[in-house]
C-alpha positions as CSV (number, residue, x, y, z in Angstrom):
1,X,-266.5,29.9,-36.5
2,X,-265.7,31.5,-39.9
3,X,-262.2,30.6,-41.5
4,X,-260.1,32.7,-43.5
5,X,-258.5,31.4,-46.3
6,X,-256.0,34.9,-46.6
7,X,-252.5,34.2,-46.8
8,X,-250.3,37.6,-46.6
9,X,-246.5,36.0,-47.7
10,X,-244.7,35.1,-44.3
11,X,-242.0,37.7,-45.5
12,X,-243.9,40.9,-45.4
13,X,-245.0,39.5,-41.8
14,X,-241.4,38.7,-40.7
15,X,-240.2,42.8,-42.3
16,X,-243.1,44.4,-40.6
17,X,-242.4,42.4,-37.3
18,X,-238.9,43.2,-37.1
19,X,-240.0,47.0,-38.3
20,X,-242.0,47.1,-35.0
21,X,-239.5,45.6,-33.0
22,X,-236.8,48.1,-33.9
23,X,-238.7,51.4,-33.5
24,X,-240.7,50.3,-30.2
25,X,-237.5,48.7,-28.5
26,X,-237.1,49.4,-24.7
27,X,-240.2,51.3,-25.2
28,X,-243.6,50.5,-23.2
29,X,-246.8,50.8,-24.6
30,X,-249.1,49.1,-26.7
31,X,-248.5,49.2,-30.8
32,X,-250.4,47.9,-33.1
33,X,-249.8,47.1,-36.4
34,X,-251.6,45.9,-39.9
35,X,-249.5,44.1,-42.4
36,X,-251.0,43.2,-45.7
37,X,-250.4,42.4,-49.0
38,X,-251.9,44.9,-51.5
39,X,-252.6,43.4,-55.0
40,X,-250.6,40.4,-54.1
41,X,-252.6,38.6,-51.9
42,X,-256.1,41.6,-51.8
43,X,-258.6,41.4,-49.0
44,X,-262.3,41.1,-51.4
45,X,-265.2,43.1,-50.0
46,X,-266.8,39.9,-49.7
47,X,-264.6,39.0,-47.3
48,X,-265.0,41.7,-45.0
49,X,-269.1,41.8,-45.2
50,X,-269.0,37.6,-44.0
51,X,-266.3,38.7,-41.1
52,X,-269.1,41.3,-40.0
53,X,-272.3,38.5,-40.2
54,X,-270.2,36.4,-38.5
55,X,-269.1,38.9,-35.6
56,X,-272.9,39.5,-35.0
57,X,-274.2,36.1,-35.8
58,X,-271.7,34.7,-32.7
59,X,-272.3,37.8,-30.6
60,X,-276.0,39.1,-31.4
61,X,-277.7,41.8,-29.9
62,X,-280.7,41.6,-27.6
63,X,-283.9,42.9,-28.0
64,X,-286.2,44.3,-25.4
65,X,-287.6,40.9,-24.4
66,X,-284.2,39.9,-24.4
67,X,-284.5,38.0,-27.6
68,X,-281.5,37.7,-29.9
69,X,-282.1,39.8,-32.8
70,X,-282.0,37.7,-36.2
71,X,-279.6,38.8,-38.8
72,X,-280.7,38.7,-42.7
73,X,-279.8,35.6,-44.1
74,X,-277.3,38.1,-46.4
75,X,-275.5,41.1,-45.8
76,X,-277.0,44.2,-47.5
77,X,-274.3,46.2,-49.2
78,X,-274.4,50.4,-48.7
79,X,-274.0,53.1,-50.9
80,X,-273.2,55.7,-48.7
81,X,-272.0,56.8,-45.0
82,X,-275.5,57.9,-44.7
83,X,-277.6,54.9,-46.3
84,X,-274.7,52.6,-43.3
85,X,-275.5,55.6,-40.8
86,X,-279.1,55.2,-41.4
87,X,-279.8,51.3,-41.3
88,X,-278.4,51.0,-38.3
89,X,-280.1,53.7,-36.6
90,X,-283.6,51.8,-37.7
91,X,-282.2,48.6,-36.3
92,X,-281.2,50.2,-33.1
93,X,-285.6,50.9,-33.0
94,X,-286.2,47.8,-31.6
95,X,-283.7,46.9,-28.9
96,X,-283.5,47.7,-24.8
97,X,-283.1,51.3,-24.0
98,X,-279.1,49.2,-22.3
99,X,-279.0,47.2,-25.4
100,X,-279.6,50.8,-28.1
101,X,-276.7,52.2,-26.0
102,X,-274.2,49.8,-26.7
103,X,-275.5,49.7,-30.3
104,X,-275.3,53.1,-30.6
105,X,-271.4,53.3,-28.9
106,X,-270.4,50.3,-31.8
107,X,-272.2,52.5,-34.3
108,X,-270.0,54.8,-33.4
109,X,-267.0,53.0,-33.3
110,X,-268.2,51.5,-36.8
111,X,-268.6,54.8,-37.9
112,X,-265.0,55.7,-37.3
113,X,-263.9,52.7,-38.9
114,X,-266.1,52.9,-42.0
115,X,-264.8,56.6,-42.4
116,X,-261.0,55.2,-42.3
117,X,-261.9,52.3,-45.0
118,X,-264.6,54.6,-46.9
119,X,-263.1,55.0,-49.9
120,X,-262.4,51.1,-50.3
121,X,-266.3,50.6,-49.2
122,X,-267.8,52.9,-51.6
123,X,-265.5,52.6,-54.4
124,X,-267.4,52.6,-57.8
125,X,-265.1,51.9,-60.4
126,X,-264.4,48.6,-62.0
């Protein structure tokens, strides 16, 4: 299991706790929420691409002979929506016809999420 050494300070948890508690009181539903810390405490990229291997190392895919498919021994960064888009389309090739469709629905999903965080991802100034 991968472990996170992030530390967000417990006060901004505490704030955005009692923030959610306040405006959602009495109310039923499901809310979620993301604290974090901004320069203070900053998520790397690095971070993010080794939460990813791991995700997929402890919950591969299957391949049409129902073979795990192996994962690169290191992440591959992208340049674009297009280049992230594309690689996984090519990877997708090789699995069950039931296997490509769930690939193809978290592609999707990924998609979505990659589009929220894209100009974090593909940020090219130092």
């Amino acid at each position: 299991m991968l472990e996170l050494k992030l530390q967000v300070p417990v006060d901004m948890v505490v704030n955005a706790t009692l923030a959610a508690i306040a405006k959602h009181a009495g109310k039923p539903g499901l809310n979620v929420y993301h604290a974090a810390s901004s320069m203070a405490n900053p998520i790397r990229f690095q971070d993010i691409m080794n939460i990813i291997f791991e995700h997929f190392r402890c919950n591969p895919f299957f391949d049409k002979n129902g073979k795990p498919v192996t994962l690169l021994k290191e992440m591959n960064c992208v340049s674009s929506m297009e280049h992230f888009c594309g690689q996984a389309l090519d990877a997708a090739e090789n699995m069950s016809p039931r296997q490509k469709s769930i690939s193809l629905r978290s592609l999707h999903q990924s998609k979505y999420m990659v589009g929220i965080y894209e100009p974090y991802f593909f940020y090219e100034a130092r």
